[in-house]
C-alpha positions as CSV (number, residue, x, y, z in Angstrom):
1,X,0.0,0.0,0.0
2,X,2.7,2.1,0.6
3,X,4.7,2.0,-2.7
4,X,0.5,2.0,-4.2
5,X,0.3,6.0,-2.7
6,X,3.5,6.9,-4.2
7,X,5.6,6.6,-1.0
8,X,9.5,6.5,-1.2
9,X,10.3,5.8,2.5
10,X,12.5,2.2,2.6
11,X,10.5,-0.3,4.9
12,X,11.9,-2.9,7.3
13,X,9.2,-5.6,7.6
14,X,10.1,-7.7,11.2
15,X,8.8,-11.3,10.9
16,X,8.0,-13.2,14.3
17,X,9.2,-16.2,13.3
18,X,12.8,-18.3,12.2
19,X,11.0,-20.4,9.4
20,X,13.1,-19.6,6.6
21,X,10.3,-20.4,4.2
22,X,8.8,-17.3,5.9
23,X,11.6,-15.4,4.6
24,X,12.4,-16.9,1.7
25,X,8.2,-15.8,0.5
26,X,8.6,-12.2,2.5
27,X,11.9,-11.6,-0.2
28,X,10.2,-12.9,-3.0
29,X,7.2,-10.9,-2.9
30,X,8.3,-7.8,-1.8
31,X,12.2,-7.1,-2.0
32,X,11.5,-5.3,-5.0
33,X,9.3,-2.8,-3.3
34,X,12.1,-1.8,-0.9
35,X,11.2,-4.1,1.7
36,X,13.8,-5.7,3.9
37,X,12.6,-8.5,5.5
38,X,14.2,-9.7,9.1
39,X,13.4,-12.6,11.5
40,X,12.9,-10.7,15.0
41,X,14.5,-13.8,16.4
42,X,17.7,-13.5,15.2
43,X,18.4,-10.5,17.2
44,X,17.3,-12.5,20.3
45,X,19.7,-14.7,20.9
46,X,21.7,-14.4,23.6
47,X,26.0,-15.5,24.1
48,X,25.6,-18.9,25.4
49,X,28.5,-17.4,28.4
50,X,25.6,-16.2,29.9
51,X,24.0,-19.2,30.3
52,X,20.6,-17.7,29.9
53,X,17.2,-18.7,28.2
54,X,16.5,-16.8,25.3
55,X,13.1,-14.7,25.6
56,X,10.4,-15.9,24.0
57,X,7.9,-13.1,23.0
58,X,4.4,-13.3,22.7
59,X,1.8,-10.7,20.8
60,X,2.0,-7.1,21.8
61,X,5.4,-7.6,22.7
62,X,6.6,-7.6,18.8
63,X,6.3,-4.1,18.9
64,X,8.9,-2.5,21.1
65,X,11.5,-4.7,20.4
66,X,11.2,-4.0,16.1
67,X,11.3,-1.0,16.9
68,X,14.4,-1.1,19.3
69,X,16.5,-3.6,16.8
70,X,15.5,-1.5,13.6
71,X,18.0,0.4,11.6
72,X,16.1,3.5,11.4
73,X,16.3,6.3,13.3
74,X,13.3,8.1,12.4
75,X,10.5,5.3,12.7
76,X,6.9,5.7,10.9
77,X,5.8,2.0,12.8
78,X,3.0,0.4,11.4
79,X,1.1,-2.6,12.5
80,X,0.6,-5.2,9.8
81,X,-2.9,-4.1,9.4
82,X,-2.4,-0.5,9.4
83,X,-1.1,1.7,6.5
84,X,-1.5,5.3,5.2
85,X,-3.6,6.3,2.7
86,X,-1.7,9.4,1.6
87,X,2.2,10.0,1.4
88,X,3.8,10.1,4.5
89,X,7.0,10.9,3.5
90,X,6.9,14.9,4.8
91,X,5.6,14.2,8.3
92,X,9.6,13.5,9.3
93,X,10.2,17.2,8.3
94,X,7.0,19.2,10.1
95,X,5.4,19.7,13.2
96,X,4.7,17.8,15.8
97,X,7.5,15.4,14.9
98,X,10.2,17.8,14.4
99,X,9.8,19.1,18.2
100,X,8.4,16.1,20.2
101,X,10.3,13.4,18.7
102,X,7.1,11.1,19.1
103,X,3.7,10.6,17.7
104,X,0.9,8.7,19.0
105,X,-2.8,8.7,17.7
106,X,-6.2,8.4,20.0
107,X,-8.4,5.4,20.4
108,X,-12.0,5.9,21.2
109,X,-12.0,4.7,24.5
110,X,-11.5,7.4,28.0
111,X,-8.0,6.3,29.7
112,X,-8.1,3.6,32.4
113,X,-4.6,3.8,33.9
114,X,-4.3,3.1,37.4
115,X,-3.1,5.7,40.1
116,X,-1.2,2.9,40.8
117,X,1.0,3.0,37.9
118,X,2.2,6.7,38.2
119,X,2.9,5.6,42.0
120,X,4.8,3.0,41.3
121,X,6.8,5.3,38.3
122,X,7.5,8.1,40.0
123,X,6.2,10.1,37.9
124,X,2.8,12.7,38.7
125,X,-0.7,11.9,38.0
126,X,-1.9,13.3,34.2
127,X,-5.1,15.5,34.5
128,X,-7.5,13.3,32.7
129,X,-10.6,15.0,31.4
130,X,-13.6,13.8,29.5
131,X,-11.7,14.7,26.3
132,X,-8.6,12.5,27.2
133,X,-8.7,9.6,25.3
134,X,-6.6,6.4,25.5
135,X,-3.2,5.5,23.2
136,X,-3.9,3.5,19.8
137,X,0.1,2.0,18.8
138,X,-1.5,0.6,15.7
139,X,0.7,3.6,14.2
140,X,3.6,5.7,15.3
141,X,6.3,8.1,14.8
142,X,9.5,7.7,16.6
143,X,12.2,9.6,16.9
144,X,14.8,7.0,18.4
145,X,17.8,9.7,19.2
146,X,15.0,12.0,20.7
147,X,13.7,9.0,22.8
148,X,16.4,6.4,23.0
149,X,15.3,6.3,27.2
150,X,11.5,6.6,26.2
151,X,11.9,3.3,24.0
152,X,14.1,1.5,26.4
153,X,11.5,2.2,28.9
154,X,8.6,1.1,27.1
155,X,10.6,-2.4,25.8
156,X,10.8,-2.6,29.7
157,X,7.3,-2.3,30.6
158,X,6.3,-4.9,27.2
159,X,8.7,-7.2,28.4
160,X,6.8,-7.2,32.2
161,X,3.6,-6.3,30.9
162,X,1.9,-9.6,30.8
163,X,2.7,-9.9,34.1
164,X,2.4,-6.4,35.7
165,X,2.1,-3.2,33.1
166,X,-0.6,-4.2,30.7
167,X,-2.9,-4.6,33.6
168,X,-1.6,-1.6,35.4
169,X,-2.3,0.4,32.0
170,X,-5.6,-1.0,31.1
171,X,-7.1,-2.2,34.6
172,X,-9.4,-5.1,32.0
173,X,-10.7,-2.2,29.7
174,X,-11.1,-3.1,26.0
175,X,-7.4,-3.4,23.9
176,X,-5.2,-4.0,26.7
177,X,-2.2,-4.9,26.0
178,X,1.3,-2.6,24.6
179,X,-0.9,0.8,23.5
180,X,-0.3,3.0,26.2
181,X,3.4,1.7,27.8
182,X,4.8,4.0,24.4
183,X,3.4,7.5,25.3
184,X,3.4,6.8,28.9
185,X,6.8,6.0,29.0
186,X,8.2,9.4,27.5
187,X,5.5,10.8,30.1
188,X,7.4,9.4,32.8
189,X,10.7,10.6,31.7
190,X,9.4,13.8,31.2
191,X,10.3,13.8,27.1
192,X,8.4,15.8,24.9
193,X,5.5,13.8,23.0
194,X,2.4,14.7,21.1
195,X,-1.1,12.7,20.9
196,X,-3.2,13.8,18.3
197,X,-6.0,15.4,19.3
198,X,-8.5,14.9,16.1
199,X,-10.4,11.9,17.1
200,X,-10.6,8.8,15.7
201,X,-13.4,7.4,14.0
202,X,-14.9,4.4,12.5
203,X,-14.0,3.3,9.2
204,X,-17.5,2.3,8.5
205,X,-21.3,3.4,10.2
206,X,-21.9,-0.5,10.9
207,X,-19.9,-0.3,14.1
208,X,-17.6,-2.7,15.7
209,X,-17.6,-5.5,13.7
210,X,-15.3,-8.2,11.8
211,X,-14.6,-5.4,8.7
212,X,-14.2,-2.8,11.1
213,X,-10.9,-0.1,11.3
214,X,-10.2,3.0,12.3
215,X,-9.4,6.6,10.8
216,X,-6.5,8.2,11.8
217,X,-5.3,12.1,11.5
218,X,-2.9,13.9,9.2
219,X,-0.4,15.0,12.5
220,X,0.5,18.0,10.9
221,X,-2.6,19.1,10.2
222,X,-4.3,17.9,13.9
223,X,-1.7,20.2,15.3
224,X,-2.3,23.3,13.5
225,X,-5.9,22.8,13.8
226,X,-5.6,22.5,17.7
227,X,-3.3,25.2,18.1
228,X,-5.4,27.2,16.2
229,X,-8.7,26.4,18.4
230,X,-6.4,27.3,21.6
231,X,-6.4,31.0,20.6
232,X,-9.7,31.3,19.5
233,X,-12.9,32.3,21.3
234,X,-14.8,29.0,22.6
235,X,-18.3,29.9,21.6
236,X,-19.1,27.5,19.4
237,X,-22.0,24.9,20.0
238,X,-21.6,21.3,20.7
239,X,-23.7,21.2,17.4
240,X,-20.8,22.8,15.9
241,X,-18.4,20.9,17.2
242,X,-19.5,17.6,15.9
243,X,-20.1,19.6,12.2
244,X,-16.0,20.4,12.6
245,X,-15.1,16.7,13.5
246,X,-17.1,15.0,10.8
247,X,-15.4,17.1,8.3
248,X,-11.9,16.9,9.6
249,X,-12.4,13.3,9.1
250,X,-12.9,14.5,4.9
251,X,-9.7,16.6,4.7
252,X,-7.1,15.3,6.9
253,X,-7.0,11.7,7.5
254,X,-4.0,10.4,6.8
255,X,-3.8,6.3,8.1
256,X,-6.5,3.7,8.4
257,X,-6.1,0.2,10.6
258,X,-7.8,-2.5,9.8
259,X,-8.0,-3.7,13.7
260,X,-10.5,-6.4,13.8
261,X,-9.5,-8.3,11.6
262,X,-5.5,-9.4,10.0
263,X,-6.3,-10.4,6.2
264,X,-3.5,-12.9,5.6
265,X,-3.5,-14.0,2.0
266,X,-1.6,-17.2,3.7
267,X,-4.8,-17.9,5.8
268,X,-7.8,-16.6,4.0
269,X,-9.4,-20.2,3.7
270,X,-9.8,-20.0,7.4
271,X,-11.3,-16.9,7.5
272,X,-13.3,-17.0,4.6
273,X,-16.6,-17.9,6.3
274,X,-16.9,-15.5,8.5
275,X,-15.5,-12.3,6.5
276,X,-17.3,-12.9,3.7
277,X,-21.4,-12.4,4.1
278,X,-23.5,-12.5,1.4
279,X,-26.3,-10.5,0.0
280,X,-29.9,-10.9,-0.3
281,X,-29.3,-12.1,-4.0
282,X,-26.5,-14.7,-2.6
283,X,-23.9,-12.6,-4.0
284,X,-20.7,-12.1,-1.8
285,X,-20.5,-8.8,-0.1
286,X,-17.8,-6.5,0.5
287,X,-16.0,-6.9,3.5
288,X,-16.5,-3.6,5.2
289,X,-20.6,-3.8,4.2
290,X,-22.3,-1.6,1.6
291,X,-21.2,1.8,1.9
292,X,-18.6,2.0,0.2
293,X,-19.1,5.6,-1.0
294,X,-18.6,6.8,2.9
295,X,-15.0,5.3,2.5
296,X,-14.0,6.9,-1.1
297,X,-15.3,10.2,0.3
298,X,-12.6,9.8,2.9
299,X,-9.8,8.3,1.2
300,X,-10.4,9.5,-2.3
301,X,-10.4,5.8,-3.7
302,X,-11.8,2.6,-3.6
303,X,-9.7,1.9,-0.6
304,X,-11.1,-1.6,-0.4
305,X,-10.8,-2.5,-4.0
306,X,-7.0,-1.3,-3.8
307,X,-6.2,-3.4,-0.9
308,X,-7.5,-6.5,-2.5
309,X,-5.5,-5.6,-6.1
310,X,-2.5,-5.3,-3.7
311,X,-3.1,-8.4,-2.0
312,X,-3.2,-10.3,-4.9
313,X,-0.1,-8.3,-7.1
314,X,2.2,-9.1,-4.4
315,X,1.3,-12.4,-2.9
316,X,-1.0,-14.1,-5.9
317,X,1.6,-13.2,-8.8
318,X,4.4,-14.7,-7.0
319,X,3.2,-17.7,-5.4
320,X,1.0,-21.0,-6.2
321,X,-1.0,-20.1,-3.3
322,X,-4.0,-22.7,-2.9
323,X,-6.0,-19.6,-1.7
324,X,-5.4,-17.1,-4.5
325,X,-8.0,-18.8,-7.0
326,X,-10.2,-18.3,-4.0
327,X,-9.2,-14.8,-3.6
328,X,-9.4,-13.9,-7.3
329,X,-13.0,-15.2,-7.4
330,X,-14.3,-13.1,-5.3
331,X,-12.4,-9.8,-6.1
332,X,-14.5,-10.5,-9.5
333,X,-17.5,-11.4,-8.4
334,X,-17.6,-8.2,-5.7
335,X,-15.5,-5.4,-7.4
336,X,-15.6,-6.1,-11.4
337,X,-19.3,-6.4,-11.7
């Protein structure tokens, strides 16, 4: 999707596993797109002098560590379900990045962090409002020379956080897991940081549901916007407000993630039955239901139809994949008719 928008940044693409099959199929399909593929594992292991057990991750704890053993210093992270739908490329170069080093977006959900937590840290108690709204990591920026003790932090708190943090940060609330140990670890330290304040919104008005994501804000543009409604009067009506947000939504989204469900081309067979419903007619719907018109409004393409031509240019043309004829199918039967 990236190279699809026109973007030039080089990606490093962190696989969870040593199966050099794995590899061998990340290289073929997408070495020529600038992609550098690397087995997280292999920057695990430990001198055997030490006579320790190597760790063994588990989900949300992926995260920090690609981002601590990548050779990037200036980190767009993006989950594997999450992608812009614009260029990037100039957020490196503008505000907020240039001065706080590190980006986080919103999720939809009001901040559940336990006093606890900030006990326990050192660190004092944020002033949580109504409008405060909890981390969402499926996207970042990272500055890693701005925040080298901000990441080494937050690897600390994933590599504890089954155990301790991720309850601590979440107290059982809905997406616990690594999303707030990133922003609340430069907190801590007292390092600059920005969350964007443009909310985010649902992809689609169905709700929570298996074709479900979220909308996420151009940064540059959620900072100038909020800056801007610092200085100015606050007469507006709630009305008003919610006029403003829907049409932020229009001009300055910049990433979507696709968080309920991972679309694996590897996998599809299992998914199949649920993800695809069908119509009143029998024919196959689209995965994210029928309006599809609220989405091109956003994106300014058939972000759906684009995902599925990717899918199938980089894993179906390079691969005997017993899923593609599958996949093929029902990109005809739902987009070319």
């Amino acid at each position: 999707m990236l190279r699809h928008i026109g973007s030039k940044l080089p990606v490093e693409l962190f696989l969870d596993s040593t199966n050099e099959r794995d590899r061998r199929l990340c290289d073929q399909s997408l070495g020529e797109l600038q992609v550098t593929c690397l087995n997280i594992d292999d920057y695990l292991h430990l001198p055997e002098s030490l006579n320790l057990k190597t760790p063994k991750l588990e989900r949300y704890q992926f995260k920090p560590f690609s981002l601590l053993f990548s050779s990037f210093q200036d980190v767009l992270f993006l989950d594997a379900d999450a992608f812009p739908i614009r260029r990037p490329d100039y957020i490196f170069d503008v505000e907020p990045y240039k001065s706080r080093g590190l980006v986080t977006w919103p999720d939809f959900w009001l901040p559940t962090i336990s006093p606890l937590f900030y006990d326990i840290a050192g660190a004092p108690r944020p002033n949580v409002t109504m409008k405060s709204r909890a981390s969402e990591s499926g996207v970042m920026l990272y500055d890693k020379s701005k925040h080298a003790d901000s990441l080494l932090l937050a690897v600390y708190y994933n590599f504890y956080g089954p155990k301790y943090y991720y309850q601590l940060h979440s107290q059982g609330a809905w997406g616990s897991g690594d999303k707030e140990t990133f922003l609340q670890s430069a907190l801590v330290l007292g390092n600059p940081a920005w969350q964007v304040k443009t909310p985010s919104q649902m992809l689609t008005s169905e709700g929570i549901n298996y074709g479900s994501g979220i909308w996420q804000a151009d940064p540059e543009l959620d900072m100038i916007r909020y800056l801007e409604s610092e200085k100015a009067e606050t007469e507006d009506s709630k009305d008003g407000d919610e006029k403003r947000d829907a049409d932020e939504v229009k001009t300055s989204t910049m990433f979507v993630h696709l968080n309920r469900v991972k679309i694996d081309a590897r996998r599809l067979n299992l998914l199949m039955g649920d993800l695809f419903t069908k119509e009143e007619d029998g024919e196959l719907s689209r995965l994210w239901g029928p309006d599809s018109d609220s989405v091109v409004e956003v994106a300014g393409y058939d972000l759906e139809k684009v995902i599925w031509e990717e899918i199938i240019k980089a894993t179906c043309e390079r691969s005997l994949l017993e899923d593609c004829d599958r996949i093929r199918e029902y990109y005809s039967r739902v987009f070319t008719k």
